[in-house]
C-alpha positions in Angstrom: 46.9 -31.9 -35.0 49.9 -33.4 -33.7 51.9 -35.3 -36.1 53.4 -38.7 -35.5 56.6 -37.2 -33.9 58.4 -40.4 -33.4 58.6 -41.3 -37.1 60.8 -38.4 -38.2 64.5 -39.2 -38.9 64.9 -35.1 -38.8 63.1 -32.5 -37.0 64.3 -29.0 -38.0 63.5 -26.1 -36.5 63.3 -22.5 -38.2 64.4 -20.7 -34.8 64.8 -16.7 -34.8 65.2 -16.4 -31.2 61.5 -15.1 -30.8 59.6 -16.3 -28.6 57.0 -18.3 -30.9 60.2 -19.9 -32.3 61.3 -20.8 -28.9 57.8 -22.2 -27.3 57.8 -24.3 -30.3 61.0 -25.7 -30.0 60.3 -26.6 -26.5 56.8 -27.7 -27.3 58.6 -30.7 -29.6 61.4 -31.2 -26.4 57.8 -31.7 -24.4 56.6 -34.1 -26.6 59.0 -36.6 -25.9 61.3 -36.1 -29.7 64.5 -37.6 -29.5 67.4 -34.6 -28.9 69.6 -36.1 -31.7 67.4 -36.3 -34.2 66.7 -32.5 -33.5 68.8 -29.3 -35.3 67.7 -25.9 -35.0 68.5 -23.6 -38.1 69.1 -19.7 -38.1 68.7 -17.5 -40.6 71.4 -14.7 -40.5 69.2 -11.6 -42.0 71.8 -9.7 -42.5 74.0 -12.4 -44.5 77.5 -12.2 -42.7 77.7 -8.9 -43.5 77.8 -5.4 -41.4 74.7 -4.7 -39.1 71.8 -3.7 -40.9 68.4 -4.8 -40.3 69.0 -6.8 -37.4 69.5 -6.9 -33.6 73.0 -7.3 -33.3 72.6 -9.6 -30.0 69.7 -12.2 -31.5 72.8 -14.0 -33.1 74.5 -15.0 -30.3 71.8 -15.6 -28.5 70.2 -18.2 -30.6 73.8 -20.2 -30.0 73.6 -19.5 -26.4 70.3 -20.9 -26.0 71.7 -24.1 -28.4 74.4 -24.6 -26.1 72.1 -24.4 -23.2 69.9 -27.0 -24.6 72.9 -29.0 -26.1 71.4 -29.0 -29.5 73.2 -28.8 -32.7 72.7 -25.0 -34.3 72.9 -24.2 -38.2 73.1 -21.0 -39.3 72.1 -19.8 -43.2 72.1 -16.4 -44.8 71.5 -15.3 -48.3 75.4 -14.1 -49.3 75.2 -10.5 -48.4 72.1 -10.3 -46.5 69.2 -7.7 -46.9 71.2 -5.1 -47.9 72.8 -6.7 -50.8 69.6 -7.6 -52.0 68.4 -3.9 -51.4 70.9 -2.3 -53.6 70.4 -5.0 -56.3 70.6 -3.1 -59.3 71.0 -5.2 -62.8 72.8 -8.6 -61.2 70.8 -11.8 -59.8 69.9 -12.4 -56.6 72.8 -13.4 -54.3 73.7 -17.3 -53.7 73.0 -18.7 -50.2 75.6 -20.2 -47.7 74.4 -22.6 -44.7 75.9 -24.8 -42.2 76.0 -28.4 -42.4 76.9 -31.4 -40.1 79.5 -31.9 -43.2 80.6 -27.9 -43.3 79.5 -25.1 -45.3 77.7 -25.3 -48.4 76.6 -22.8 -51.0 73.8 -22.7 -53.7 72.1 -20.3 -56.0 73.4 -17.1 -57.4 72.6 -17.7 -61.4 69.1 -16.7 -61.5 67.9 -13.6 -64.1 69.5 -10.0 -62.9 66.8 -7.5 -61.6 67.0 -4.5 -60.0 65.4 -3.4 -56.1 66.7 0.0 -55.3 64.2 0.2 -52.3 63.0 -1.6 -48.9 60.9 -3.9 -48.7 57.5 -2.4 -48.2 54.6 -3.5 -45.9 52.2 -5.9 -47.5 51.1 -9.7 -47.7 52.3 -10.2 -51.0 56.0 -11.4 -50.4 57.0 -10.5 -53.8 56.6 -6.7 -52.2 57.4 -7.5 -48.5 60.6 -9.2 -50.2 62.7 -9.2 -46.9 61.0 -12.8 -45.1 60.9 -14.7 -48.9 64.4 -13.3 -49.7 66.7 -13.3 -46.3 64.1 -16.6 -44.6 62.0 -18.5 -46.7 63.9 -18.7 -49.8 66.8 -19.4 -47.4 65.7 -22.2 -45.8 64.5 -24.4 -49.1 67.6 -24.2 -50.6 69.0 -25.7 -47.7 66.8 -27.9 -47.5 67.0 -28.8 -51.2 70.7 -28.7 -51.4 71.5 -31.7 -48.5 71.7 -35.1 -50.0 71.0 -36.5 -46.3 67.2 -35.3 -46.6 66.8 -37.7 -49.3 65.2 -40.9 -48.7 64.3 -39.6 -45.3 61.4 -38.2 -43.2 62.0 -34.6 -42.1 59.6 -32.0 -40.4 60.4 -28.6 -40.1 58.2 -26.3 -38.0 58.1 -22.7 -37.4 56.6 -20.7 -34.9 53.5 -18.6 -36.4 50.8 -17.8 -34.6 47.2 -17.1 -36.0 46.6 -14.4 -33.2 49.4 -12.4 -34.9 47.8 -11.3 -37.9 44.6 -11.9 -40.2 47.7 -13.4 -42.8 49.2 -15.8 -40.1 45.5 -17.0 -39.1 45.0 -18.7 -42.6 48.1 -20.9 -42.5 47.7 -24.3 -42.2 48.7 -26.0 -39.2 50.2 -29.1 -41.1 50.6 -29.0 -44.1 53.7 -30.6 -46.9 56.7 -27.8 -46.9 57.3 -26.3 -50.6 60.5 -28.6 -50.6 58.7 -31.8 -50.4 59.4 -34.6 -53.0 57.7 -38.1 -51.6 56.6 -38.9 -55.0 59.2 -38.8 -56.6 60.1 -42.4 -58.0 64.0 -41.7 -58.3 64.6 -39.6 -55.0 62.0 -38.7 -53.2 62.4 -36.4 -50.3 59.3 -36.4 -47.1 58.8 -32.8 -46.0 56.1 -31.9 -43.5 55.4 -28.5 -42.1 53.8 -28.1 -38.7 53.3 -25.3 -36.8 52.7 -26.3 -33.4 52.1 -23.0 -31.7 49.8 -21.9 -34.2 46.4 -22.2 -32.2 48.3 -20.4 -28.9 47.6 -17.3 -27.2 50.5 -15.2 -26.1 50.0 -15.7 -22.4 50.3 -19.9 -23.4 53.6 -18.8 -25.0 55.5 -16.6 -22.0 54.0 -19.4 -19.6 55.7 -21.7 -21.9 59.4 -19.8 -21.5 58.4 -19.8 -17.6 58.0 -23.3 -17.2 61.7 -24.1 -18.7 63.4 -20.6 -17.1 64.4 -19.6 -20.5 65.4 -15.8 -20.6 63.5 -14.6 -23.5 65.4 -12.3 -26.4 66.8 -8.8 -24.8 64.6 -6.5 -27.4 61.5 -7.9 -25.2 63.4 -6.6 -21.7 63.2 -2.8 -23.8 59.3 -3.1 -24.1 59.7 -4.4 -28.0 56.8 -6.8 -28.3 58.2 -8.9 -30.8 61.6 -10.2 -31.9 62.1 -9.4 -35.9 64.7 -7.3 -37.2 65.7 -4.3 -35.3 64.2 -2.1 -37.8 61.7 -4.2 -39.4 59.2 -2.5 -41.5 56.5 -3.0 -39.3 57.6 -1.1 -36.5 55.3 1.6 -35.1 55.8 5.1 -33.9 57.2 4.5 -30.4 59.5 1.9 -32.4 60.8 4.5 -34.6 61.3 6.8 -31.7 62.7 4.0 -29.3 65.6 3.0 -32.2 66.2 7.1 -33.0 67.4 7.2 -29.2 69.0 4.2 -28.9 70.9 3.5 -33.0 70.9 6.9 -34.1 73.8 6.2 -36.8 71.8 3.4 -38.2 68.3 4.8 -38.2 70.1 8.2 -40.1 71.3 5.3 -42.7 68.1 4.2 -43.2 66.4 7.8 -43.6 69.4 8.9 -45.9 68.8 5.5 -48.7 64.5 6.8 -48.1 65.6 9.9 -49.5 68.0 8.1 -52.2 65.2 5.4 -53.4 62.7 7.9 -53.2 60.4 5.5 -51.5 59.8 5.6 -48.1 59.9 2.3 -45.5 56.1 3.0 -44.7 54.9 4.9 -47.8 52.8 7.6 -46.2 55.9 9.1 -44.1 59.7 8.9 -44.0 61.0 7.4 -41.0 61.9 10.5 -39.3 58.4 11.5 -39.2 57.1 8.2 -38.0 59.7 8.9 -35.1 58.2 12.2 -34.5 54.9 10.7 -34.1 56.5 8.3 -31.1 57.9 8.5 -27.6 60.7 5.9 -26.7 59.9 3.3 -24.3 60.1 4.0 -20.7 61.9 0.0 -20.2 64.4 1.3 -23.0 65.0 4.8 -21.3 65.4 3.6 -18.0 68.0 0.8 -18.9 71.1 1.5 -20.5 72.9 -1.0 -19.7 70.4 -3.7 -21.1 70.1 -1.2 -24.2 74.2 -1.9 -24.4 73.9 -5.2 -24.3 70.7 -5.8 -26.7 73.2 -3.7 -29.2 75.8 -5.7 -28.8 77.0 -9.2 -30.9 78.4 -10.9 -28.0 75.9 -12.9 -25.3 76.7 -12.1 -21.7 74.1 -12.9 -19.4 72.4 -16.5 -18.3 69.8 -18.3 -20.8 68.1 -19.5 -17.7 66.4 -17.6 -14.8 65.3 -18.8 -11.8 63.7 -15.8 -10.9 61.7 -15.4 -14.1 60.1 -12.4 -15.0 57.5 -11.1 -17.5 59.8 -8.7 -20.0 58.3 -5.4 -20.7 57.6 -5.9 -23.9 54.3 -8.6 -23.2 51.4 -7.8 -24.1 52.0 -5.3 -25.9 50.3 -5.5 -29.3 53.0 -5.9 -31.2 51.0 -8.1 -34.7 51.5 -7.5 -38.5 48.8 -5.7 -40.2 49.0 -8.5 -43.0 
């Protein structure tokens, strides 16, 4: 279904640079919705902090493409990022920060201490896959929660899943009320919908999407990665592990050194020096260091449009979570 578009006083969208995110930003700018009454909102996975999970470039990319589409950009982050929440050992979970139209705002930080002392692991249970609730989800409801502009007004925040990524993503609703919503409540009541307008697409609907506008999808896609998550998201296959050895050898050797210090592997049945074994790197990788260079790097050089558009390596490659 398409909801009533026109009716919204804000329409929020959770944009990490991937090309879901993107088709379903443009899908709304399609549909006729009002520019100002659109902000897109980015959550920082690795909290402000040094490089850890993340592509160094998807950043400044996601502000490139805001610029080019002269829409306001909010960035959030839970204080610290993934790491900080990784080596939580007997304190609460960090606070979150996020960008406002009125500045920066803080919230959280004064729930019960816990311990992690491991990465999040593969699975559909968030509570264990702890890296999308913790460093995303979690993120964006408090930011949500925590505006006082939201209140007394209709917002609908959409994301960019897609059923054909996993047997998880295919049971989500395509409209549905977000977690944050309060539109019964007689004192302040707050409308949140969640739609997810990409949901029913293929992935050939989605690059034709980017086509149509010229938009130059995320770098990562250029190397033949199929999808835009973290650099070294816990998904990633053999060829992944092999491709980010070769290319981030510093960080991957971090990652393998805090395996050995948790005692608990990323992917459970091998450390992540065998998974890499098990891999070759990507031929689009190998044979472009100079795009590999600027994929690693947290400054955008390079045009967000292209009027010679071409399909990125990285299509059609079969890149979907096993959850």
């Amino acid at each position: 279904m398409t909801p009533a578009l026109q009716s919204y006083d804000h329409v929020i969208v959770a944009l990490s640079g991937g090309k879901d995110s993107v088709a379903a930003l443009l899908t709304i700018m399609e549909c006729g919705v009002p520019p100002e009454r659109i902000e897109l909102w980015h959550h920082d996975v690795d909290g402000k902090g040094t490089g850890f999970m993340d592509w160094p470039s998807t950043a400044p990319y996601v502000r490139a493409l805001a610029e080019e589409l002269s829409l306001p950009c909010y960035f959030s982050w839970r204080d610290g990022g993934i790491m900080r929440e990784m080596l939580r050992d007997g304190t609460p979970t960090a606070p979150v920060s996020f960008e406002t139209p009125e500045g920066l705002m803080h919230k959280g930080g004064h729930g019960p201490v816990g311990t992690r002392l491991r990465f999040p692991q593969v699975s559909g249970n968030l509570a264990v896959r702890w890296c999308s609730a913790s460093a995303k989800i979690d993120v964006a409801a408090l930011a949500l929660r925590g505006q006082e502009r939201f209140f007394g007004k209709k917002t609908l925040f959409i994301t960019g899943e897609r059923a054909e990524e996993s047997p998880g993503r295919a049971r989500y609703p395509v409209f549905e009320a977000h977690r944050t919503d309060l539109r019964n409540n007689p004192r302040k009541p707050r409308l949140v919908d969640h739609w997810r307008p990409v949901h029913q697409w293929t992935e050939t609907q989605v690059w034709k999407c980017l086509q149509r506008h010229a938009l130059t999808p995320a770098l990562p896609y250029f190397l033949g990665f199929s999808r835009l998550s973290c650099q070294f998201c816990i998904f990633m296959s053999a060829d992944q592990a092999a491709t980010l050895r070769l290319i981030s050898p510093a960080r991957f050797d971090k990652f393998a050194r805090y395996e050995t210090e948790f005692g608990c592997t990323i992917k459970r049945s091998m450390p992540l020096h065998a998974l890499a074994d098990r891999g070759r790197p990507f031929a689009a990788t190998v044979a472009q260091p100079e795009l590999v260079s600027r994929a690693l790097s947290s400054q955008w050089a390079g045009s967000i449009r292209e009027a010679n558009w071409i399909l990125p390596a990285g299509a059609f490659c079969g890149g979907v979570d096993p959850v």
